[in-house]
Legacy VTK file of the C-alpha trace (Angstrom):
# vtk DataFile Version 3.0
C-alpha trace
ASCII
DATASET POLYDATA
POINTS 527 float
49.350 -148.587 125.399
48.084 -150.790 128.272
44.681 -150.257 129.664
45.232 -152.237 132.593
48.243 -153.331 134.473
48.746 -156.503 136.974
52.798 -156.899 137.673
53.774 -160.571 138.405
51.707 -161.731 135.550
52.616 -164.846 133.418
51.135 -167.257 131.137
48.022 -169.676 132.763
49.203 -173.596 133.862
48.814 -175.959 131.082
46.502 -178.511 131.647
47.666 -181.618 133.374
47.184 -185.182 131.935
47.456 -187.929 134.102
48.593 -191.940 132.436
46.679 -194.727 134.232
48.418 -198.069 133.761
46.482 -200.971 134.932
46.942 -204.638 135.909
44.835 -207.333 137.755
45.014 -210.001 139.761
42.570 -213.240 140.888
40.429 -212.376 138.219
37.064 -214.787 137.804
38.202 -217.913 135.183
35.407 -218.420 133.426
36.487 -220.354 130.663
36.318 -224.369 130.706
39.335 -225.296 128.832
41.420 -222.224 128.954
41.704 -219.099 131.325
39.559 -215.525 130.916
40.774 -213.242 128.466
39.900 -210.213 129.912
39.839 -206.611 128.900
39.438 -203.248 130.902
36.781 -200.896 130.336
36.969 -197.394 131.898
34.366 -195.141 132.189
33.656 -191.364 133.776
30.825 -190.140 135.648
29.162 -186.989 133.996
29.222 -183.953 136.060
25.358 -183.058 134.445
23.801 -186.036 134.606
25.955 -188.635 136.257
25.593 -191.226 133.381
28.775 -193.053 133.001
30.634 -192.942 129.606
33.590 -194.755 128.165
36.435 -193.264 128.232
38.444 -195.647 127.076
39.763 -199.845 127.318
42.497 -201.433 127.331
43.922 -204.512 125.296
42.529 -208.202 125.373
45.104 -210.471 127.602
44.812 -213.886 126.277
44.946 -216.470 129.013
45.393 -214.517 131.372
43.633 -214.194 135.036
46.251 -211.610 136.013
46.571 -209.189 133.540
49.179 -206.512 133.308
47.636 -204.150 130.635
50.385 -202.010 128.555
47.548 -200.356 126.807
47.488 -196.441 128.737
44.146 -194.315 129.514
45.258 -190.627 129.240
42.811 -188.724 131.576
42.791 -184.554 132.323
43.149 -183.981 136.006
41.664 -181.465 138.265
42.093 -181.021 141.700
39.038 -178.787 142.163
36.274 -181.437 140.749
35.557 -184.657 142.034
36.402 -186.875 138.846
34.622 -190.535 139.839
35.507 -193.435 137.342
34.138 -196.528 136.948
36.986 -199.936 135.807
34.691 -203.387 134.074
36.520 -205.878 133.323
35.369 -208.208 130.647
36.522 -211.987 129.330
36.552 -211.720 125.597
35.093 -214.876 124.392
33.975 -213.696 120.541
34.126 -211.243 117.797
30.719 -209.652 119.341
30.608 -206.165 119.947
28.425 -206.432 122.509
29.511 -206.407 126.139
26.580 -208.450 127.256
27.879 -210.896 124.988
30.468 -211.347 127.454
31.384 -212.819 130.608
31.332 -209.603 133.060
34.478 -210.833 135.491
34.199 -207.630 138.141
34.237 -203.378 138.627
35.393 -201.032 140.855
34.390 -197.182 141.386
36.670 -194.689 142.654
37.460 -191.255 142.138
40.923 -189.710 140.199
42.016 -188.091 143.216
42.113 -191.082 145.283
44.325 -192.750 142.765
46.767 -189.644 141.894
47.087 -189.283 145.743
47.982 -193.270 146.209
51.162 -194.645 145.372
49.708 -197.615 143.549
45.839 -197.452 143.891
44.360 -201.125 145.061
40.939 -201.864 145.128
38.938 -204.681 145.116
36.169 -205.833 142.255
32.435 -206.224 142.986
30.684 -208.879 141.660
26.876 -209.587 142.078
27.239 -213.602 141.607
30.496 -214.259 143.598
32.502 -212.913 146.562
35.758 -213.301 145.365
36.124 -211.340 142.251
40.013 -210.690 142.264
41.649 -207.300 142.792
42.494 -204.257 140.403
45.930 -202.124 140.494
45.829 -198.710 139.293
49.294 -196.495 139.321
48.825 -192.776 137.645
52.068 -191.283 136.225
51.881 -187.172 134.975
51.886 -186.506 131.373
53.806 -183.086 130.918
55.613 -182.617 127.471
57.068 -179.264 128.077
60.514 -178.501 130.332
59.901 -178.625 134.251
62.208 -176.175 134.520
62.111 -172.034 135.102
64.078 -169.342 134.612
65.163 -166.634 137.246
65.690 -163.555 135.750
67.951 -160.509 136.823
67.025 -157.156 134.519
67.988 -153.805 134.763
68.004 -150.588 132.187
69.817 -147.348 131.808
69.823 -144.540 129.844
65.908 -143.360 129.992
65.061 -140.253 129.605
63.987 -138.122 132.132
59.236 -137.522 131.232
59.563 -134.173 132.432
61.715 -131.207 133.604
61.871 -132.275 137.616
60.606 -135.839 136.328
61.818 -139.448 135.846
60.127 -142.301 134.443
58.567 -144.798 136.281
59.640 -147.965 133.966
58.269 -151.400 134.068
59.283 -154.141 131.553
57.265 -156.992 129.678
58.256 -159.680 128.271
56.012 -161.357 124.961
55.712 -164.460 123.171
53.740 -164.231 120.089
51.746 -161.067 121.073
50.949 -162.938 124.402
52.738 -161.213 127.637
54.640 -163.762 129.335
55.420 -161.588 132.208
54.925 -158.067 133.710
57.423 -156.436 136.475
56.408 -154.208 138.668
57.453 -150.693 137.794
60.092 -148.590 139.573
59.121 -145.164 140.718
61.132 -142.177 139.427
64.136 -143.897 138.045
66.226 -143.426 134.821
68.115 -146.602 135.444
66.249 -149.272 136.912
67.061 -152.695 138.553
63.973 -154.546 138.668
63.364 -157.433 140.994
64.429 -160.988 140.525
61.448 -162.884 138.622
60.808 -166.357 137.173
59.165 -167.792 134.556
58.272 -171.411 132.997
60.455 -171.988 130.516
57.626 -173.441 129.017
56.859 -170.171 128.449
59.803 -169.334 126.415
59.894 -172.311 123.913
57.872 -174.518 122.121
55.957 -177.859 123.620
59.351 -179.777 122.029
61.659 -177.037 123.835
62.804 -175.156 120.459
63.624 -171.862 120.832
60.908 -168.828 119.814
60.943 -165.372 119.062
60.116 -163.145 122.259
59.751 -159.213 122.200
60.904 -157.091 125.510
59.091 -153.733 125.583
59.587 -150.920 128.842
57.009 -148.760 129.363
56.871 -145.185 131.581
53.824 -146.418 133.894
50.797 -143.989 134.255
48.440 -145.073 136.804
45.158 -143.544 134.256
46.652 -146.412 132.124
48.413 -144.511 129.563
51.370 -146.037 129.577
54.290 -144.441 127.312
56.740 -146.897 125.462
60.089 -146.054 126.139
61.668 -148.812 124.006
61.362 -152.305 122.975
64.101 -155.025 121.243
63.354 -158.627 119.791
64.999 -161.434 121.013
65.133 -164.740 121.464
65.139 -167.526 124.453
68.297 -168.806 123.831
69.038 -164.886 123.661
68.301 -163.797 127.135
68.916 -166.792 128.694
72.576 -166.648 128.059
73.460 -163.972 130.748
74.760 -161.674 130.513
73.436 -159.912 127.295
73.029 -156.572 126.449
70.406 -155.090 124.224
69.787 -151.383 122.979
66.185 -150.735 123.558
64.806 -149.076 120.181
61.652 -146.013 119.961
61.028 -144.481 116.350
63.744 -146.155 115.089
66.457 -144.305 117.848
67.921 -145.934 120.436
66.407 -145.145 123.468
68.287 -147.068 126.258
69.961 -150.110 127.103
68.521 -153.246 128.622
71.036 -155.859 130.574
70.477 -159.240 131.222
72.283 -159.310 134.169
71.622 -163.205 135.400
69.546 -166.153 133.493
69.495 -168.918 136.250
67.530 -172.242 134.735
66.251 -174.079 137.998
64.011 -177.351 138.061
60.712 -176.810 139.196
57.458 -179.536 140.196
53.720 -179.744 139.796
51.283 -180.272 142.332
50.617 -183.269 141.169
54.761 -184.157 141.961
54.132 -183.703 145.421
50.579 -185.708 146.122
52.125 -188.445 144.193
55.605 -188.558 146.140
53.329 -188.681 149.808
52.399 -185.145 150.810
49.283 -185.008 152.623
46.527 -182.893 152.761
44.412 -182.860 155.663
41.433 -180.497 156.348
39.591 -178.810 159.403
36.656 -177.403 159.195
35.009 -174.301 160.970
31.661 -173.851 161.015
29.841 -170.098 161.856
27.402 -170.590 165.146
26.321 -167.114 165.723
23.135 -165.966 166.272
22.920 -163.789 163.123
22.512 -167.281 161.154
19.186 -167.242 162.891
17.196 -169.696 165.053
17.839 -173.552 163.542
13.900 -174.365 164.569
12.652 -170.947 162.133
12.255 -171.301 158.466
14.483 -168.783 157.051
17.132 -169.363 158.643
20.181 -170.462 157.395
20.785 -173.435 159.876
16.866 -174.730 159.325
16.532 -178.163 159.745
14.094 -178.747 156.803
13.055 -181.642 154.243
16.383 -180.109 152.378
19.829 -179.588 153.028
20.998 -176.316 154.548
23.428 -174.029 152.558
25.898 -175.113 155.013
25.279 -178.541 154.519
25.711 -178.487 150.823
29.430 -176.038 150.923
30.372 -179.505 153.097
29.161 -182.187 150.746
30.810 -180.365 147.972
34.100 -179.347 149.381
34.867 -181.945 151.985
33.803 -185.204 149.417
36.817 -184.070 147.129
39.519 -183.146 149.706
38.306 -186.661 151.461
40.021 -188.421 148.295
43.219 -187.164 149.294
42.889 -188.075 153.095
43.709 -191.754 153.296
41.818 -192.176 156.566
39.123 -189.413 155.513
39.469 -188.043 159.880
38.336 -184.475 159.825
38.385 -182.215 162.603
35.469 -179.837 163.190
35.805 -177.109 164.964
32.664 -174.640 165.299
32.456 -170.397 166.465
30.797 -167.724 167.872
28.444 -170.289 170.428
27.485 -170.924 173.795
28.026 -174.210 174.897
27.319 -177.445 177.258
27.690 -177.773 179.807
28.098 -174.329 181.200
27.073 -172.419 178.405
30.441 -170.416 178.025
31.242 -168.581 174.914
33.455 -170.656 172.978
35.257 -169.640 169.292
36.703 -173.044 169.075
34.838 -176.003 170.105
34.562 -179.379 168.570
31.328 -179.831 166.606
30.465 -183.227 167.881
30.868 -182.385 171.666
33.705 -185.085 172.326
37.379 -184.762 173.459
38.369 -185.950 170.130
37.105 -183.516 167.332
37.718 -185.605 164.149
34.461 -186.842 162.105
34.676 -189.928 159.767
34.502 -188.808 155.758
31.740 -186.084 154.953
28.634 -188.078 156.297
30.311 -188.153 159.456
30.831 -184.266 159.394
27.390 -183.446 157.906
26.058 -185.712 161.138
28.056 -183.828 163.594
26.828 -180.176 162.312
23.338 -181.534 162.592
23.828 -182.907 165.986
25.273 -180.085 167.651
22.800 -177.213 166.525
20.442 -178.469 169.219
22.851 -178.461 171.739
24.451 -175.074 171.250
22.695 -171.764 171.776
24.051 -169.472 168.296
25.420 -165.926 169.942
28.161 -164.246 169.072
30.484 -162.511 167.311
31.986 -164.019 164.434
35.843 -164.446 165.159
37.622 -165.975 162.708
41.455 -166.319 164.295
40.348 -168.832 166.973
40.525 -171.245 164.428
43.084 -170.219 162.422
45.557 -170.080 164.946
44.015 -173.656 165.722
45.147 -175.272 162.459
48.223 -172.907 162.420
49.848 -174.923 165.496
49.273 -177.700 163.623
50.821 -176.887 160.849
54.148 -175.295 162.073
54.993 -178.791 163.108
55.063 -179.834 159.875
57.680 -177.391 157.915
58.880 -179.827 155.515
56.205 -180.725 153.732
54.994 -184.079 154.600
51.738 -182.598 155.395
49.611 -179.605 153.634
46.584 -178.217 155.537
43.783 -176.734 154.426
41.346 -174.830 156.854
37.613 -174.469 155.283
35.643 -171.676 157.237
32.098 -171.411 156.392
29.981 -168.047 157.922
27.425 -165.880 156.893
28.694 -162.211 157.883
31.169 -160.073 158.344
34.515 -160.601 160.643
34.509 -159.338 164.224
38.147 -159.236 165.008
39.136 -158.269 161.714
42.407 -157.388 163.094
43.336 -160.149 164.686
42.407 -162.128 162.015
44.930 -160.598 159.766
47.625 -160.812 162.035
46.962 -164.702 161.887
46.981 -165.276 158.097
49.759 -163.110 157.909
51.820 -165.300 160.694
50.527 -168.532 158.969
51.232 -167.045 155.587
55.117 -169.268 156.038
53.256 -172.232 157.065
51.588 -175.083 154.846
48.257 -173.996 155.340
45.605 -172.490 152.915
42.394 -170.768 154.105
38.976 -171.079 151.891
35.937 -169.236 152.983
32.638 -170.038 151.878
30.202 -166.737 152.343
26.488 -168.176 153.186
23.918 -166.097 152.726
23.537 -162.306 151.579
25.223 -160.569 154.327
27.925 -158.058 153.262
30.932 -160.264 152.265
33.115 -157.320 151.394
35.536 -157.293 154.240
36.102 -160.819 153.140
37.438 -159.813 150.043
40.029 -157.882 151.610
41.716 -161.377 152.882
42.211 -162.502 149.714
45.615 -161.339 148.376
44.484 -161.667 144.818
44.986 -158.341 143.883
47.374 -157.312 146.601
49.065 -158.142 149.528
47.609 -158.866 152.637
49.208 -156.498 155.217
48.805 -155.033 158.531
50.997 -152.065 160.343
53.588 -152.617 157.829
53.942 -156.404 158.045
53.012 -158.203 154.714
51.849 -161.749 154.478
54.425 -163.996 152.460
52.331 -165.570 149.968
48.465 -165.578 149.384
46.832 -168.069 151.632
43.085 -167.319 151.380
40.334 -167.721 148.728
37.007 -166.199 149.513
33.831 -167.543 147.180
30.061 -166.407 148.413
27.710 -169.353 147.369
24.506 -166.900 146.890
26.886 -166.514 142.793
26.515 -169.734 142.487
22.611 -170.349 143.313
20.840 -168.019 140.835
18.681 -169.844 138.370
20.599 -172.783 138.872
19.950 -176.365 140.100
21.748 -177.689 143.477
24.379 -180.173 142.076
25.285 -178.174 139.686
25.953 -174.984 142.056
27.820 -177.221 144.324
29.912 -178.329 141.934
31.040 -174.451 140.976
31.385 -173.715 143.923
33.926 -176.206 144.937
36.022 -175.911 141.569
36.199 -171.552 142.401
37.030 -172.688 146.471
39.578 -175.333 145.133
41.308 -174.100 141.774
43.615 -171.851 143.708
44.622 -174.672 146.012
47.159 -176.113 143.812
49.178 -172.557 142.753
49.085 -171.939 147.195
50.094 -175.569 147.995
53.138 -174.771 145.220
54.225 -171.414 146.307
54.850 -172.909 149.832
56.825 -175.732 148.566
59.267 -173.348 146.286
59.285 -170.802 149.412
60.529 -173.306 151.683
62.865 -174.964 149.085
61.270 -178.232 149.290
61.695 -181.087 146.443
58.644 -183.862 145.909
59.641 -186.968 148.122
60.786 -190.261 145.454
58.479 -192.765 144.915
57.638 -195.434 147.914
57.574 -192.795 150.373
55.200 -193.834 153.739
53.410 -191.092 155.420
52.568 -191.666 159.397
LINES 1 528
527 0 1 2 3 4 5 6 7 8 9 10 11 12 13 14 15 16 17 18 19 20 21 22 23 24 25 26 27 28 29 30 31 32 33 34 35 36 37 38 39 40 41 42 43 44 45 46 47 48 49 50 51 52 53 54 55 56 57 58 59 60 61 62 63 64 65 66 67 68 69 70 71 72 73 74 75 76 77 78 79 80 81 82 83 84 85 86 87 88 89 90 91 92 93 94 95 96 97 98 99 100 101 102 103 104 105 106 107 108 109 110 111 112 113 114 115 116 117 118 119 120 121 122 123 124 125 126 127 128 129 130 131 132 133 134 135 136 137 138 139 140 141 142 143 144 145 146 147 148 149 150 151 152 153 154 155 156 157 158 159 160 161 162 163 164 165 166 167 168 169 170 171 172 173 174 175 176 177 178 179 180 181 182 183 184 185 186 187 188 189 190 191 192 193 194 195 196 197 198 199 200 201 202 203 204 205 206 207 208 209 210 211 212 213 214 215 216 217 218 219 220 221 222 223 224 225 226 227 228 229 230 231 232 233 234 235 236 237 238 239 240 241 242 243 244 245 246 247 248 249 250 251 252 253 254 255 256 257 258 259 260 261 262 263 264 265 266 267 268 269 270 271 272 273 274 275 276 277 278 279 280 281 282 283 284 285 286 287 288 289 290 291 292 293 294 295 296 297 298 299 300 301 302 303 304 305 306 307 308 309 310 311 312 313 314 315 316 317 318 319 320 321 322 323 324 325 326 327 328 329 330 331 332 333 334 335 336 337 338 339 340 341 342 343 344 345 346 347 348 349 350 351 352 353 354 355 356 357 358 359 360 361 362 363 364 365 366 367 368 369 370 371 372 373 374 375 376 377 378 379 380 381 382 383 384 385 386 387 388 389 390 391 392 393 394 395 396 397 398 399 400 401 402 403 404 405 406 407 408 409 410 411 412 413 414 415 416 417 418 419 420 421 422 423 424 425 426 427 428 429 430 431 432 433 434 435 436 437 438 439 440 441 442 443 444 445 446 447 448 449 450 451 452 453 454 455 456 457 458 459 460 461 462 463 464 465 466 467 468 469 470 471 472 473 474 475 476 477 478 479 480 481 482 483 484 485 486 487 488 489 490 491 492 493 494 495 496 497 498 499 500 501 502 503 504 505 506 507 508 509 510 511 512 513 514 515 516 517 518 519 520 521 522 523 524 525 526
């Protein structure tokens, strides 16, 4: 019996692991008679504290002022956090311990993202004593153990029973792996031999890390929406099993046979990470919107949630925290900013799509450069009125249907405090950009009624309007007031970008696999 029921549902994403190989080049001799001998020390920021700890080092090159380093540093990635790391290099002189012992040759600071998104990752080293301190190579390769494959599945059933006199059942199947459902079908209304749709699922999933083949248990239930579901029969089997299409299996209840199951098609296709894709030289670039209504209140009046005080607005933090880690990914770090729901210069028309820093060219260098223009332009502006969101969207949308095959990925950050104006409207444009490469994150400020935002987000179903469905979920809606109780600023800007970001990756994906798309090879150049 199931208590609660969510069709479509699989297992979560394994973590990823990232390999950094590492070489050098002009390093600082500081050896007399002999070149350095130098060795790599890496080290990560702390989220809580931002001390820096060693994460690992590489081997001692002997002689060697351009070292190529076969030692690897094995890293988790996230695309949601902003992961900074910090590369010393050392010339080993000694048996001592001590780093201080040692000649310190050069370092570099950069974040994960920057070097997952860069072919091979250049940078130079910093030294206080000498300008020319040599350069250091980083190239990141994925670390995945288990098949990038999946399997599309074909099921269907006959023989049910009918639940009632005038009754059929309404059957949905599941699929487990060790008492762990694997995946879920929706159920089919009033039908004693269903054909379910096609579905996939990692065939990670169905095997162990080394890709040996597991036990699995099928089980089709009679779905009742109070949750009282009614087994109508279940069969063991294996991967290798139901991956050989096409099988047949007779579904078993109290020891009877209760109905047959068909595997009517088993089709193994190849399938790619995120991390595939930023690697090979897809791009993501990001616009930001920015809510100017009048309901934010009057920038000059404490309270309100555009005050120019001693601290940073709640607007102003949502940019520092989003916009510095989608900036790693952005190799010239040129955002546009587009801002709603204002009266402007030099007429003071009503504008739902004007650029922030009052210039022909709307782009703002890295996230000083946008935190500069949202300060500059709340002077100029006069906050009014209402807050329409599909301005904007369709803004980024024309952007983005020029670029259907995936060289570029476009993510449209919309921060407001209230509730949508033209909610309809606003539909009808995620639904249209729904076959685009675009994915919309919302960031609620303040603690206005954020429910009709909720219905954008097709977590938990479909985004539709008059009958037309959106093709994939596109939007993530997080309020920041969840993430400010009790807790200290960094700390609730760094939750709030990893709940804004973490869905990112899974959008960015079902785009790619909608459109058919394969990760570009290695060496691809970007415009």
């Amino acid at each position: 019996m199931l208590s609660n029921f969510a069709h479509g549902m699989s297992s979560q994403e394994l973590v990823v692991e990232v390999e950094l190989t590492i070489s050098a080049k002009s390093l600082l001799n500081k050896d007399v008679m002999s070149k350095s001998d130098p060795i790599c020390l890496v080290y990560i920021q702390l989220p809580n504290n931002s001390t820096w700890q060693e994460h690992g080092r590489t081997e001692v090159m002997k002689n060697n002022c351009n070292p190529e380093f076969a030692t690897k540093i094995i890293i988790g990635y996230r695309f949601e956090e902003q992961q900074k790391l910090k590369f010393k290099i050392y010339d080993i002189d000694g048996s001592s311990p001590v780093l201080d012992d040692h000649d310190f040759l050069g370092e570099a600071e950069c974040s994960l993202g920057q070097i997952v998104s860069s072919v091979n990752f250049v940078t130079a080293l910093r030294h206080p004593s000498f300008k020319s301190k040599g350069q250091l190579f980083i190239r990141a390769e994925e670390i995945d153990d288990s098949p990038k494959e999946e399997v599309e599945f074909l099921f269907s059933a006959e023989g049910f029973k009918k639940s009632g006199f005038f009754s059929k059942p309404d059957p949905f199947l599941e699929i487990f792996r060790e008492n762990t459902v694997v995946h879920r079908t929706a159920f089919i209304k009033n039908n004693c031999n269903p054909q379910w749709p096609k579905f996939t699922v990692p065939m990670r999933a169905l095997c162990t890390k080394n890709g040996q083949d597991v036990k699995l248990l099928l089980r089709s239930w009679n779905y009742n929406k109070n949750g009282n579901h009614k087994l109508l029969g279940e069969i063991d089997v294996t991967r290798n099993g139901i991956c050989n299409a096409p099988q047949t299996f007779n579904l078993m209840n109290k020891g009877k046979i209760s109905g047959k199951l068909y595997v009517k098609e088993a089709v193994p296709k190849r399938t790619y990470s995120f991390l595939d894709y930023v690697m090979g030289g897809t791009r993501l670039n990001c616009t930001i919107a920015i809510d100017f209504t009048a309901s934010n209140g009057s920038p000059n009046t404490m309270g309100s949630l555009h005050y120019m005080g001693p601290s940073p607005t709640a607007y102003e933090q949502a940019l520092q925290s989003v916009v510095s880690i989608i900036q790693d990914y952005d190799s010239d770090k040129q955002f546009p900013v587009l801002g709603f729901g204002a009266k402007i210069p030099p007429n003071g028309s009503l504008s739902h799509e004007f650029f922030v820093n009052m210039s022909s060219n709307p782009y703002c260098t890295g996230v000083e450069g946008v935190i500069e223009a949202y300060r500059n332009c709340l002077p100029v502006v006069q906050l009014h009125g209402p807050t329409n969101f599909a301005p904007v969207i369709n803004h980024v949308t024309r952007f983005a249907s020029t670029y259907p095959n995936g060289d570029h990925y476009f993510i449209l950050l919309i921060l407001t405090d209230g509730a949508i104006s033209d909610m309809h409207d606003t539909k009808e444009a995620i639904i249209a950009a729904s076959h685009l490469p675009i994915s919309i994150i919302i960031v609620g400020i303040g603690n206005a009624d954020f429910s009709s935002m909720m219905e954008l987000d097709g977590d938990n179903r479909t985004l539709n309007l008059n009958g037309k469905f959106a093709i994939r979920d596109i939007v993530q809606f997080v309020a920041f007031r969840d993430f400010l109780s009790g807790a200290d600023s960094d700390w609730a800007s760094r939750e709030l970008a990893r709940a804004l970001l973490a869905e990112v990756p899974t959008q960015f994906l079902a785009f790619m696999k909608y459109k058919n798309i394969t990760p570009k090879g290695e060496g691809s150049h970007l415009i």
